[in-house]
PLY file of the C-alpha trace (Angstrom):
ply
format ascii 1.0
element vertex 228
property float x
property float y
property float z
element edge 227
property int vertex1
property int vertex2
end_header
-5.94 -18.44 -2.52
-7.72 -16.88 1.07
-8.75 -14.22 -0.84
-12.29 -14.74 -2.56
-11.24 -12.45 -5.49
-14.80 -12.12 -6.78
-15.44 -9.57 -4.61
-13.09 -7.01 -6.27
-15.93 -6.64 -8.36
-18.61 -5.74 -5.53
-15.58 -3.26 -4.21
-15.09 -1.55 -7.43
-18.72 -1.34 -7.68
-19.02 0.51 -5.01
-15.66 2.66 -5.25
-16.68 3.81 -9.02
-20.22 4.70 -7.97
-18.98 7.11 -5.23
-16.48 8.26 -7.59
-14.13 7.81 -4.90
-11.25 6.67 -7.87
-10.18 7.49 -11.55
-10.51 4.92 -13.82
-7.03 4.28 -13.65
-6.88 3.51 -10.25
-9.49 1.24 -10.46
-7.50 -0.36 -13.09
-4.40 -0.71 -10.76
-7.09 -2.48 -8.27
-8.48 -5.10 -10.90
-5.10 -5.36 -12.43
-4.50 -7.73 -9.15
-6.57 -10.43 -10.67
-5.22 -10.34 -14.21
-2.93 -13.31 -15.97
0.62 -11.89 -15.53
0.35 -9.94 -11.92
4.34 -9.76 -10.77
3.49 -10.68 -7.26
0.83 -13.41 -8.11
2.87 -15.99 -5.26
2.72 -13.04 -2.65
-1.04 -13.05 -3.35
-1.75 -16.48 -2.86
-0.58 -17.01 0.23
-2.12 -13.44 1.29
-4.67 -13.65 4.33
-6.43 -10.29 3.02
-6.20 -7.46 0.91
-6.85 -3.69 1.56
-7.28 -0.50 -0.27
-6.27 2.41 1.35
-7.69 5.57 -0.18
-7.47 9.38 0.77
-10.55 10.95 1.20
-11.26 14.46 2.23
-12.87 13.97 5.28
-13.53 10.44 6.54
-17.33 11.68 7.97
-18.74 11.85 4.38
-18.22 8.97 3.29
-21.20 6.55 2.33
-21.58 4.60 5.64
-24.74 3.06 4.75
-24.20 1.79 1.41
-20.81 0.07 2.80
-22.73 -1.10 5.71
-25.34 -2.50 2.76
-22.48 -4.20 1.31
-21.95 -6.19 4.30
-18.83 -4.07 5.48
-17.55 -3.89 8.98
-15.88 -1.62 10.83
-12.54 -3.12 12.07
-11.23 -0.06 13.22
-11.66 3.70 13.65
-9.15 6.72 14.77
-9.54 10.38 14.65
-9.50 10.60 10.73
-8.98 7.01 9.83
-11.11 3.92 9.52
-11.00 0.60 8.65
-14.00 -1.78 6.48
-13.67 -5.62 6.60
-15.47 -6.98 3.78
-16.75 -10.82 3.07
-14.09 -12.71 1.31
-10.80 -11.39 3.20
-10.98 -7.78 1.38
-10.89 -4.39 3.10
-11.15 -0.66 2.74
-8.97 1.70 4.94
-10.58 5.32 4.54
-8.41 8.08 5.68
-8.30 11.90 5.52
-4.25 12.19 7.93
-1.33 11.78 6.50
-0.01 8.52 5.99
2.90 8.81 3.63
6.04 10.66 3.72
5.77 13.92 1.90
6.43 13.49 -1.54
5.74 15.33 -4.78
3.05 14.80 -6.35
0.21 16.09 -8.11
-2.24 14.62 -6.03
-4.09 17.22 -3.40
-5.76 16.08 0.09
-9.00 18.02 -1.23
-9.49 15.14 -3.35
-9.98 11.77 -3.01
-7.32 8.71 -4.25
-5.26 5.39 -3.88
-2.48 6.06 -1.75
-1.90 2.22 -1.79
-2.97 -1.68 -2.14
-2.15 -4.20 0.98
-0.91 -7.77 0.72
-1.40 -8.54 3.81
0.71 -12.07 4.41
-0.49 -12.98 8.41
1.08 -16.24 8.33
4.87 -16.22 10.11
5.86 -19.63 9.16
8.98 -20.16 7.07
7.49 -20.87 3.82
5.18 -17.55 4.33
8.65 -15.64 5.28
10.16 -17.19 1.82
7.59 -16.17 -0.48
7.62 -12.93 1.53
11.36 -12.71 0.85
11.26 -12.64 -2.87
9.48 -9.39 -3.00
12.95 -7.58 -3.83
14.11 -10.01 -6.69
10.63 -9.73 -8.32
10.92 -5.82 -7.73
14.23 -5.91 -9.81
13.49 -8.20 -12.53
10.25 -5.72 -12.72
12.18 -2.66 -12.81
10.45 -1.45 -9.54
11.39 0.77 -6.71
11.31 -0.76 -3.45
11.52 -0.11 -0.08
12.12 -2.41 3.45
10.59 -1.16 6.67
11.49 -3.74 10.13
13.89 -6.21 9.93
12.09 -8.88 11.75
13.09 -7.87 15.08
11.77 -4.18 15.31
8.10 -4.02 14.88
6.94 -1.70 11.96
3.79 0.45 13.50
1.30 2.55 11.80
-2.08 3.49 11.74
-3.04 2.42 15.14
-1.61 -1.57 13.80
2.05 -3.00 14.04
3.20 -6.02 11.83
6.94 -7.49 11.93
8.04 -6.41 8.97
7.18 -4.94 5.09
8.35 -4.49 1.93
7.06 -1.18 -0.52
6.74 -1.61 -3.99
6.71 1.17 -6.32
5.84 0.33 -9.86
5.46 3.18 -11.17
4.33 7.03 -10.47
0.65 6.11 -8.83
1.15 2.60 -7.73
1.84 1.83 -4.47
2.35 -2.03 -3.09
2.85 -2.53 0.67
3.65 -6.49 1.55
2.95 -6.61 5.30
4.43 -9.91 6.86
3.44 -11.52 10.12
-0.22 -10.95 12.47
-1.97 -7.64 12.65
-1.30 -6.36 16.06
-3.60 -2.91 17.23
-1.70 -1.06 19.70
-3.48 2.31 21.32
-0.24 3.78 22.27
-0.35 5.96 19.23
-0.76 6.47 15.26
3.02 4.92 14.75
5.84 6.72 13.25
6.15 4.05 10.21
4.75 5.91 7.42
4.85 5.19 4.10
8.37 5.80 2.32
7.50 8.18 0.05
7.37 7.12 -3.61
10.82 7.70 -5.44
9.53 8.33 -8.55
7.17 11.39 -7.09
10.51 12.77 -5.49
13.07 15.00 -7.42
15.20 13.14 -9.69
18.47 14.43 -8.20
18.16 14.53 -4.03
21.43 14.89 -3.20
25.29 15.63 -4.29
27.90 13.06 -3.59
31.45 14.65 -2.67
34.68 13.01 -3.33
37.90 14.08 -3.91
36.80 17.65 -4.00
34.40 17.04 -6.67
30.78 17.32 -6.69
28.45 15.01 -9.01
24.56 14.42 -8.58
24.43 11.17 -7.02
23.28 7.94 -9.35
19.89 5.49 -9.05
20.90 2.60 -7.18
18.87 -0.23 -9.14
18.08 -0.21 -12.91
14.93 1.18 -13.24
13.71 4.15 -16.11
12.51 7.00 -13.71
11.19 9.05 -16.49
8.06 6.37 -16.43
0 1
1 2
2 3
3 4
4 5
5 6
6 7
7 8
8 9
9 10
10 11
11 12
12 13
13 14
14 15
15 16
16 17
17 18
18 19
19 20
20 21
21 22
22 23
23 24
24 25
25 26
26 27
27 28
28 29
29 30
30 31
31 32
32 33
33 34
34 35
35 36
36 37
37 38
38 39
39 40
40 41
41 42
42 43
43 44
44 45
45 46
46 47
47 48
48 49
49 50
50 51
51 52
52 53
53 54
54 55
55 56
56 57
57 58
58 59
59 60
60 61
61 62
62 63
63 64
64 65
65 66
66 67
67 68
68 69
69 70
70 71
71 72
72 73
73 74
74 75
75 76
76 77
77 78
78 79
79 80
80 81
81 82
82 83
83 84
84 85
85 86
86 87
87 88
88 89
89 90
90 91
91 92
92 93
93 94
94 95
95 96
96 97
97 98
98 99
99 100
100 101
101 102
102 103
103 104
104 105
105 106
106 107
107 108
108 109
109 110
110 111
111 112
112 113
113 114
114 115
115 116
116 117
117 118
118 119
119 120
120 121
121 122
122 123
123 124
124 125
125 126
126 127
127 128
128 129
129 130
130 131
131 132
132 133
133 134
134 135
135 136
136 137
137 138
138 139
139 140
140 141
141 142
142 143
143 144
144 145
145 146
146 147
147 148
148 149
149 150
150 151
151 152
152 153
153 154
154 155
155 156
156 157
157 158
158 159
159 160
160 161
161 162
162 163
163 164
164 165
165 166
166 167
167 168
168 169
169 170
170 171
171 172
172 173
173 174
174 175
175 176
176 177
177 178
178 179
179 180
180 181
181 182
182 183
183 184
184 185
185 186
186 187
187 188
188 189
189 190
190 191
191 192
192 193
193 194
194 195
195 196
196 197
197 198
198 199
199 200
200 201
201 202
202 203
203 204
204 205
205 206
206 207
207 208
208 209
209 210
210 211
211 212
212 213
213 214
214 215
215 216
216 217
217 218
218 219
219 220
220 221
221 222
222 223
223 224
224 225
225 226
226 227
């Protein structure tokens, strides 16, 4: 693993004493590291992890004591920025929107996870393999997920473009993006790419389907227990 996983610790440390999480966020962050993670492949061959979190404004946040903790700043934007951390990890602060709108309880007064990064540089075949399983894990999960590129348009957000990624949604909070191929910064603009917006935070029934004259709400597409 490129990831030196004992810095989650030093991470959480520092999100908890900020109080920039709930405790059950910083669950979903150590839950990465436990026996039984879904995606424990995807991580192995990851070349860094990020945590993306919501804050209300992006100028209050603790710059010294992440500076203190040996962070770096990778990148910065009007209302977005980006810590590199020893050991492959990173923080992406943020107070713009990033994600499709979606409902949810969540308000941009406060801070939160709006997601955790796999972030797979490597474009080689076996990379793109272990990359490709994503959606069978997903279903024999029960998650949500969610393809953005196809390889041959570039995905771009936040300032960064990648080939390709998959979104996991595991349930109401948690939010898995698999990026797949090198980080590429491009000034031209924030990107369009958002986040898909999570399906279980949207209303159960979206749309009608019509046929025949007859109108029915239309049906979940994979097996999964949206009352979660």
């Amino acid at each position: 693993m490129k990831v030196d996983t004992q810095t989650f610790d030093l991470l959480s440390d520092i999100i908890e004493q900020e109080n920039l999480l709930n405790d059950d966020e910083l669950s979903i962050i150590k839950g990465l590291t436990r026996p039984g993670f879904a995606f424990a492949a995807q991580l192995a061959i990851a070349d860094s992890i990020h945590y993306h979190i919501h804050v209300p404004d992006i100028e209050k946040l603790p710059y010294a004591l992440l500076e203190d903790k040996d962070g770096k700043i990778e990148n910065k934007k009007e209302g977005y920025i980006k810590y590199g951390f020893p050991g492959c990890l990173k923080i992406i602060f943020s107070h713009i929107p990033v994600a499709q709108k979606e409902q949810s309880a969540k308000c941009f007064e406060q801070s939160y996870l709006d997601h955790i990064g796999i972030d797979i540089r490597s474009d080689n075949k076996e990379a793109y393999i272990v990359f490709q399983q994503i959606p069978l894990i997903s279903a024999q999960q029960d998650y949500f997920f969610k393809r953005q590129g196809d390889g041959v348009e570039v995905v771009k957000c936040c300032h960064m473009q990648v080939k390709e990624k998959y979104w996991v949604y595991a349930a109401k909070h948690i939010n898995y993006e698999f990026a797949f191929g090198p980080l590429v910064i491009h000034e031209q603009g924030f990107g369009i790419d958002l986040r898909p917006a999570n399906p279980y935070n949207k209303p159960m029934i979206e749309e009608s389907q019509v046929c025949c004259g007859e109108t029915r709400p239309a049906k979940a597409k994979i097996f999964v227990d949206q009352h979660v």
